[in-house]
MIPA-233372 format. One line per field, with one value per residue: residue number from 0; residue in three letters; y, x, z of N, C-alpha, C in turn. Coordinates in nm, 2 decimals. Example, Ala and Ser with C-alpha at 12.3 -4.5 7.8 and 13.67 -1.06 7.14 Angstrom:
<rs>
n 0  1
res ala  ser
nY -0.57  -0.22
nX 1.32  1.28
nZ 0.78  0.71
caY -0.45  -0.11
caX 1.23  1.37
caZ 0.78  0.71
cY -0.33  0.00
cX 1.32  1.29
cZ 0.78  0.79
</rs>
This chain:
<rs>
n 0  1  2  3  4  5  6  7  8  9  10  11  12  13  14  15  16  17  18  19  20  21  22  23  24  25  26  27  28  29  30  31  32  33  34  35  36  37  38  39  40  41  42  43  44  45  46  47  48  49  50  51  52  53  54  55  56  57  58  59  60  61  62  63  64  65  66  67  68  69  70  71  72  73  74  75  76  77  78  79  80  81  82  83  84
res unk  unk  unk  unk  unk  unk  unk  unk  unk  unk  unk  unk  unk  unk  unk  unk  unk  unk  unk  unk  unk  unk  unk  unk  unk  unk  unk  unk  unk  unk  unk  unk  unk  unk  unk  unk  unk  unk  unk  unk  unk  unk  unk  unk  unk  unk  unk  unk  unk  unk  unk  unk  unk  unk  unk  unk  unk  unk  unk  unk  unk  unk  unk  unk  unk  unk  unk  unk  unk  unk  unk  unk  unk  unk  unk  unk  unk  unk  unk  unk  unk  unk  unk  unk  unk
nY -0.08  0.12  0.19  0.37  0.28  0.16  -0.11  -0.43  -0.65  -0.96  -1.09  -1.14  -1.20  -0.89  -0.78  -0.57  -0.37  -0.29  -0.20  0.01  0.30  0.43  0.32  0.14  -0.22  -0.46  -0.80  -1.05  -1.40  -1.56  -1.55  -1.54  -1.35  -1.11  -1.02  -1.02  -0.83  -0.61  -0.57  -0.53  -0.27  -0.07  -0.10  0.01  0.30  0.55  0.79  0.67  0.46  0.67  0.82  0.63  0.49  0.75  0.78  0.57  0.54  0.78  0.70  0.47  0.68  0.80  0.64  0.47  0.67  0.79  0.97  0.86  0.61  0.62  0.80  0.60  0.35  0.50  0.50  0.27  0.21  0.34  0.28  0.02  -0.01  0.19  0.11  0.11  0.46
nX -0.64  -0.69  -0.92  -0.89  -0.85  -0.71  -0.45  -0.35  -0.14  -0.03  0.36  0.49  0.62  0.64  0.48  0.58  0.64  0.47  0.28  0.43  0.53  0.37  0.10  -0.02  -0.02  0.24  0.30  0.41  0.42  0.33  0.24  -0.01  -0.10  0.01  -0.11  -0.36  -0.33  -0.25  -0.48  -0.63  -0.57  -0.63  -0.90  -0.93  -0.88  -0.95  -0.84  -0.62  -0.65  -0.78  -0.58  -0.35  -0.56  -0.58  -0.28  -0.33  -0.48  -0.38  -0.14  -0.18  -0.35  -0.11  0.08  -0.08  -0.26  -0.44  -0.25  -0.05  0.02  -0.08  0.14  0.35  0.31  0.30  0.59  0.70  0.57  0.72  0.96  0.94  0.96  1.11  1.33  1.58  1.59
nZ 0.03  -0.18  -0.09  0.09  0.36  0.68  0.69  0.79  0.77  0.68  0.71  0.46  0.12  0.01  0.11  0.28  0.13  -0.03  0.16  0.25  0.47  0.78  0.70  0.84  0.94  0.96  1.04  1.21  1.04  1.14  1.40  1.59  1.83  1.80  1.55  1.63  1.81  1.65  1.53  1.68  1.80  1.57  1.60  1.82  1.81  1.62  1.52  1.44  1.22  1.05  0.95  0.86  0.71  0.50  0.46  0.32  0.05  -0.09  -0.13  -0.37  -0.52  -0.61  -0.73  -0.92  -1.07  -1.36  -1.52  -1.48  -1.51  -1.83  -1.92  -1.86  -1.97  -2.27  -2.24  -2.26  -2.45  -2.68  -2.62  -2.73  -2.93  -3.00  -2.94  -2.61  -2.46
caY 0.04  0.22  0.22  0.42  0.19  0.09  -0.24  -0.48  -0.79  -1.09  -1.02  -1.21  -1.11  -0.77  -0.68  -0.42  -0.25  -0.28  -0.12  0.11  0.39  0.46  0.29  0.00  -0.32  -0.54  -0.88  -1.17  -1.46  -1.74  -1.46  -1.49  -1.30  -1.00  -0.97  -1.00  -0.68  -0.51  -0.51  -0.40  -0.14  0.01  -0.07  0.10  0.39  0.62  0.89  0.61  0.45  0.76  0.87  0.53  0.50  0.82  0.74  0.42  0.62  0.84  0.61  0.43  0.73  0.84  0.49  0.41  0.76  0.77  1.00  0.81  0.52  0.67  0.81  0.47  0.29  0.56  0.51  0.12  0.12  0.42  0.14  -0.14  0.06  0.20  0.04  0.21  0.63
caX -0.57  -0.74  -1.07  -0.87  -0.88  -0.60  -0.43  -0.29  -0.08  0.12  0.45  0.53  0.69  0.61  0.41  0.65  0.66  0.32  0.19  0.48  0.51  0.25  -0.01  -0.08  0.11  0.26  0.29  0.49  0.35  0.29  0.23  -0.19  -0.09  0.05  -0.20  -0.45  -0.30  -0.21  -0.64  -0.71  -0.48  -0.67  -1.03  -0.97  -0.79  -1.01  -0.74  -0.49  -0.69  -0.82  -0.44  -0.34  -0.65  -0.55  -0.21  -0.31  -0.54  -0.27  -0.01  -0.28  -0.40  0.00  0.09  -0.22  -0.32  -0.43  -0.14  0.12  -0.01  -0.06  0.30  0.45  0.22  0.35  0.72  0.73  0.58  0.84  1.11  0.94  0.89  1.27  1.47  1.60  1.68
caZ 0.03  -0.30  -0.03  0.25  0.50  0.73  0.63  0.87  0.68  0.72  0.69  0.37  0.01  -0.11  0.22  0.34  0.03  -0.14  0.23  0.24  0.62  0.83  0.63  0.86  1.03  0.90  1.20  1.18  0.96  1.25  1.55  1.60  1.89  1.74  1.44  1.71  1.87  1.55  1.49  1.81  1.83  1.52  1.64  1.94  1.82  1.51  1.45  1.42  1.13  0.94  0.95  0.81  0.57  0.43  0.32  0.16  -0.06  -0.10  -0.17  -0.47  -0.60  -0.65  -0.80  -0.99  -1.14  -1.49  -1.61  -1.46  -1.61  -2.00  -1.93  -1.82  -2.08  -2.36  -2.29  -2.26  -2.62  -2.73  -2.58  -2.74  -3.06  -3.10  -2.84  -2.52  -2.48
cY 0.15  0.28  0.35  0.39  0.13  -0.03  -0.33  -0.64  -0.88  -1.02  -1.14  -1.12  -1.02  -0.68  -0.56  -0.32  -0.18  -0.17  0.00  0.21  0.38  0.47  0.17  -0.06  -0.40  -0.64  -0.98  -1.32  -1.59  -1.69  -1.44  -1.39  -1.13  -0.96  -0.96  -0.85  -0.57  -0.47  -0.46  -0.26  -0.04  0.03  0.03  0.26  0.48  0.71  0.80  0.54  0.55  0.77  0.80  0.50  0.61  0.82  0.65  0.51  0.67  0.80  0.52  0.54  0.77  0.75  0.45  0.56  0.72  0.86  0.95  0.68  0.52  0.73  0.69  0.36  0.36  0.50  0.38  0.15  0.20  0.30  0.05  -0.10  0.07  0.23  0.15  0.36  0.62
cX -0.64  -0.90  -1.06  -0.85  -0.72  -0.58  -0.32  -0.26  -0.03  0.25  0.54  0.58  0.63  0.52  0.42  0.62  0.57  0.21  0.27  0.52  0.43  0.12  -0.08  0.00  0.10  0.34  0.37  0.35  0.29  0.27  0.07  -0.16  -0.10  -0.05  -0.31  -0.45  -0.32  -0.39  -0.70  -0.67  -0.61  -0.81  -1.05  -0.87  -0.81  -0.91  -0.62  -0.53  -0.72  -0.69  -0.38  -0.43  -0.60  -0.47  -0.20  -0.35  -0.48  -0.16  -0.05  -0.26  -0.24  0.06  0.03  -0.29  -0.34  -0.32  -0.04  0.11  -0.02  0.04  0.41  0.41  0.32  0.51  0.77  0.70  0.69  0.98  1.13  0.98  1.04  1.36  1.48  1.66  1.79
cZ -0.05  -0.17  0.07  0.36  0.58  0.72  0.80  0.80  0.74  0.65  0.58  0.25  -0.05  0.01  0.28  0.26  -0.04  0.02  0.27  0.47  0.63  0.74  0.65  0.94  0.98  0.99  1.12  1.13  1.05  1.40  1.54  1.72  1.85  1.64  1.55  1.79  1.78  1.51  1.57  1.86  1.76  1.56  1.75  1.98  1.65  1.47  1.36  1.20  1.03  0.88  0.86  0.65  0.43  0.34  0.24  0.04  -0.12  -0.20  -0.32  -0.59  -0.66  -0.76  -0.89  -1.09  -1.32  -1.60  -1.58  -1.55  -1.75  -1.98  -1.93  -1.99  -2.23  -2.38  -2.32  -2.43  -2.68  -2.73  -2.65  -2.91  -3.13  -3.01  -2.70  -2.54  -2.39
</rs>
């Protein structure tokens, strides 16, 4: 996801959430069929992928930034430091 790239998963615990909308497919966990579809769809469909690529990156760089992180980081120790605000 951090690369850009369209993601295509099993549909196990945390899959929906960790790939989020239109950022991929997410197939049933015992369907070769369907995962089979879900990669052809994207190979044979460039807009569909960029589109998808994009909001992973997106969706990373939003999650993962380094001020959200030294804000989140800060307040945990604030918490740990002198209890909850």
């Amino acid at each position: 996801m951090a690369r850009g790239r369209s993601v295509v998963a099993a549909d196990v615990a945390g899959a929906r959430d960790a790939l989020g909308r239109d950022s991929g497919a997410v197939v049933p966990v015992a369907d070769p069929d369907e995962l089979a579809a879900a990669i052809r769809a994207r190979f044979g469909d460039a807009s569909l992928t960029a589109a998808e690529g994009a909001a992973n990156r997106a969706a990373v760089e939003a999650r993962f930034s380094l001020q959200r992180m030294r804000a989140e980081v800060a307040a945990l120790t604030e918490e740990l430091a002198f209890g909850p605000q």
